[in-house]
N, C-alpha and C positions, 0 to 999 in steps of 0.2 A: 830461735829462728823458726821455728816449728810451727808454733803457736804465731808468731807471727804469720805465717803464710797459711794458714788454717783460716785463720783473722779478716785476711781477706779476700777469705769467700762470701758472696751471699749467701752459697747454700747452709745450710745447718750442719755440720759437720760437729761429731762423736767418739770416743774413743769409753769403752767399756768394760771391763774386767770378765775373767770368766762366771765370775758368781752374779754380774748383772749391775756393778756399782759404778757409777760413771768416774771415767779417771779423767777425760777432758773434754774438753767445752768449745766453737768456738764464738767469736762474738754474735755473731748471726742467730745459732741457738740462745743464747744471753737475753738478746732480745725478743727476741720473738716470746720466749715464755716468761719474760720480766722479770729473771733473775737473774743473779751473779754465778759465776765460776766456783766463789767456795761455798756459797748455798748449794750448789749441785754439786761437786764436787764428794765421791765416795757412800755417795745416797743411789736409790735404783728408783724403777720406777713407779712402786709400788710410794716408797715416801714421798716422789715428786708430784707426780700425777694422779693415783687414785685409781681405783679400780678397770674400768672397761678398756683404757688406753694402757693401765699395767698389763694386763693379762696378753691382749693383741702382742705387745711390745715383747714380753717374757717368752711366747709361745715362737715369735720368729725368730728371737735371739737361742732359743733351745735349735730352732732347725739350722742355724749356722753354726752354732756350737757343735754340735752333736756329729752333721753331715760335712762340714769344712766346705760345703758350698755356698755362694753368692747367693742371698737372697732379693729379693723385689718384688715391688707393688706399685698399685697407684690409686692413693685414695684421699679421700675431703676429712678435712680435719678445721674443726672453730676456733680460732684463737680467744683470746682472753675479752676482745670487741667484740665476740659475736661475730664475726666476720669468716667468712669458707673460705678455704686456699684447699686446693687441688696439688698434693705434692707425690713426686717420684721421691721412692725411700728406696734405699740399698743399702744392706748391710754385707760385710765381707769377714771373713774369719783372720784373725793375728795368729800370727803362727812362727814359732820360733825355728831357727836352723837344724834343730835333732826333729821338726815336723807335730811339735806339740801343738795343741791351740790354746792359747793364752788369753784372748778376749778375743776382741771384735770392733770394727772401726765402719760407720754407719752414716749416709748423709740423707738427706730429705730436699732434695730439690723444688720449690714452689713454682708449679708449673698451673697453675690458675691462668695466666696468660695465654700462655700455651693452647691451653683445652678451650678458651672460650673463643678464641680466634680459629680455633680445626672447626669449632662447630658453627663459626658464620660461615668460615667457607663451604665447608658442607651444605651447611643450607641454601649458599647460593650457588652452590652448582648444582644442588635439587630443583633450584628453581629454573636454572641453566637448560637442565635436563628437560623439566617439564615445560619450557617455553617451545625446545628443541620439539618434543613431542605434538604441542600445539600444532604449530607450525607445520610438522608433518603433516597430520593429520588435517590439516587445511588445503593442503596443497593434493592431496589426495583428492579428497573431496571434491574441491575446485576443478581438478584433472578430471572428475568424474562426472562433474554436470556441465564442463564444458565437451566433452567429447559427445554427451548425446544429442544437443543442436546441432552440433555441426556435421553428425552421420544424418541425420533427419536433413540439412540443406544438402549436400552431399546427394541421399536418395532420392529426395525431390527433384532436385536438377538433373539426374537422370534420367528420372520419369518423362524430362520433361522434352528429351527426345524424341520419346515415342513420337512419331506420325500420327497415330490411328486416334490421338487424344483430341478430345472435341474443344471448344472454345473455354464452356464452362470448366472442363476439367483441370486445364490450364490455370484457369484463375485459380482456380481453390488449390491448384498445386504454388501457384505462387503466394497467394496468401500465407499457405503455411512456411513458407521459404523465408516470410517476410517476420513472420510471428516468430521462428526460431532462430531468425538473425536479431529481434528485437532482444528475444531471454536472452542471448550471447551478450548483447552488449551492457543487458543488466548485469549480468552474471560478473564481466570484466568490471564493470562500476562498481 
């Protein structure tokens, strides 16, 4: 029943001895390393796997052994295609009712999907962001060379009370009114 319901997980799911020799399997692990149950079955990982993947493996299974804490990670590993999967690994300590530890029970979740979908979103709310910033900073801008035509018709039209201003002064006051309402309506285009 056991093995059955181990069975069917995707995840990779393990059970391990204290000395490091696999006591069970479930099909997910089976496959993914293109073996069978009694191939792996009371072997570790130095006979399965080979050096850089034994060592990694033996060195976390000694810090659950040792300290009876959970461990974790999250790292890229190539399968037998050549192919990268991003997995969450956890190991936990077995431990029997007088508090002994007995082995260790470990899964590896393939979270490849996971990770590459956090990082489109990411990237598109970088791009979110940086649109958001554009955007600001346009409107900044915009707020910035629209206000100075319109202080410039604003004081012109002022000016253009005075009494004591002569014909010509007038025009050339309006001209400018006319030139600063012209950039205003570039400005809006």
């Amino acid at each position: 029943l056991i093995q059955a319901v181990i069975d069917a997980s995707s995840d990779l799911i393990y059970l391990k001895s204290e000395s490091g020799g696999y006591l069970q399997v479930n099909k997910a692990f089976c496959d993914y390393y293109q073996m069978t149950s009694e191939n792996i079955a009371g072997k570790t990982d130095i006979e399965l796997f080979g050096g850089k993947v034994s060592d990694h493996n033996a060195e976390s299974d000694n810090i659950v052994l040792s300290t009876g804490k959970v461990w974790t990670e999250q790292a890229w590993h190539t399968d037998s295609q050549c192919i990268d999967h991003k997995f969450e690994n956890r190991k936990m300590p077995l431990i029997t009712a007088d508090g002994r530890i007995f082995g260790l029970v470990g899964y590896a979740r393939d979270i490849t999907d996971i990770d590459r979908y956090t990082k489109q979103i990411k990237s598109a709310n970088d791009k979110l962001q940086e649109s958001d910033r554009l955007k600001l900073s346009f409107l900044v801008n915009l707020g910035h060379d629209i206000r100075l035509p319109i202080k410039s018709i604003i004081e012109y039209s002022d000016m253009l009370a005075d009494g004591d201003l002569t014909y010509d002064q007038r025009i050339e006051i309006i001209e400018m009114i006319q030139t600063n309402g012209n950039l205003l309506i570039d400005l809006v285009g």
